[in-house]
C-alpha positions in Angstrom: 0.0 0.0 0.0 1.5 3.7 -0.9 1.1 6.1 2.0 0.5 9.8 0.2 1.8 12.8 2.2 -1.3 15.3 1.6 0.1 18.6 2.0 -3.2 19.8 4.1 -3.6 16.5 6.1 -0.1 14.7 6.5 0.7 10.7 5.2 -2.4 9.0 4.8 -3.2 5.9 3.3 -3.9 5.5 -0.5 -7.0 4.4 -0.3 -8.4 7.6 1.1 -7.7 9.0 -2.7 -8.2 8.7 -6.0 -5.8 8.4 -9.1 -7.2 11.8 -11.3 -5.1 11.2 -14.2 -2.0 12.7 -16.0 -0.8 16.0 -14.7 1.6 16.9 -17.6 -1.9 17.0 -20.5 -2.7 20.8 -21.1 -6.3 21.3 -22.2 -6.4 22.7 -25.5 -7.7 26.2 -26.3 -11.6 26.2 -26.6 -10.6 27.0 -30.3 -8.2 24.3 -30.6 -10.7 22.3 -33.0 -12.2 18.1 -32.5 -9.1 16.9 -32.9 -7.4 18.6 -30.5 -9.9 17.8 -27.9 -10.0 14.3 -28.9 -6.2 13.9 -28.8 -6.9 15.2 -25.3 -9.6 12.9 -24.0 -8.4 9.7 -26.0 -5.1 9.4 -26.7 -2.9 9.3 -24.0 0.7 8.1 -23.5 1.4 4.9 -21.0 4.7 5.5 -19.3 7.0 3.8 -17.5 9.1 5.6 -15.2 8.5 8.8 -13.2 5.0 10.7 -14.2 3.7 13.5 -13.1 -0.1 12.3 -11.5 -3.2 13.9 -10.6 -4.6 12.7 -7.4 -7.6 13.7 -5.1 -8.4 13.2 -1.1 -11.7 12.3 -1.6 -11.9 10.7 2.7 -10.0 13.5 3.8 -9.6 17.1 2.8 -11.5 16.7 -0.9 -8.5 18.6 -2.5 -6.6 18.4 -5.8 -2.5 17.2 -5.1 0.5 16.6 -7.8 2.3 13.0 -7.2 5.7 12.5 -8.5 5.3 8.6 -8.6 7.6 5.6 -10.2 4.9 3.3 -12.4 6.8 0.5 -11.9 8.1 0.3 -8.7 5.2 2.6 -7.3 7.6 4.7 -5.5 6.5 8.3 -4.7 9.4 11.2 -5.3 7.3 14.3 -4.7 3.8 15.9 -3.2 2.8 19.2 -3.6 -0.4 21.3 -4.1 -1.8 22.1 -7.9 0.3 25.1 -8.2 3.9 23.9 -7.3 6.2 22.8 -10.0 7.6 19.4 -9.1 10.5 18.1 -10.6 10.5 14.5 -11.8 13.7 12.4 -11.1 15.7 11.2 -14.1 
């Protein structure tokens, strides 16, 4: 089991959130054309290695974090709140 440090509530457990997806996608402009937004919703890279990851608190706080985490060997690097810039290991 991973234990997530939520910046607002300390380590926790992760099955007090949920996985919210990939937190390197940029929306496309409103402009941007089907495509685009399809590209966004559909096709989505499967890495392996260190990725950038959307998760949310839903038993605890209900906030948004940023997860630095290993897909392999699940280990987490980073936590931080939507706005911070975390770096992802090499």
């Amino acid at each position: 089991m991973l234990r997530i440090a939520c910046p607002w509530c300390g380590a926790r457990d992760e099955a007090e959130f949920r996985y919210r997806g990939d937190a390197g996608v940029q929306r496309p402009a409103p402009d941007a054309g089907l495509d685009a937004f399809y590209a966004y919703v559909f096709e989505r890279d499967n890495p392996k290695g260190w990725h950038r990851e959307w998760w949310q608190h839903v038993h605890g706080c209900r906030r948004f974090i940023k997860v630095v985490r290993h897909t392999v060997t699940h280990e987490i690097a980073a936590v931080g709140r939507p706005e911070d810039d975390l770096a992802v290991p090499e």
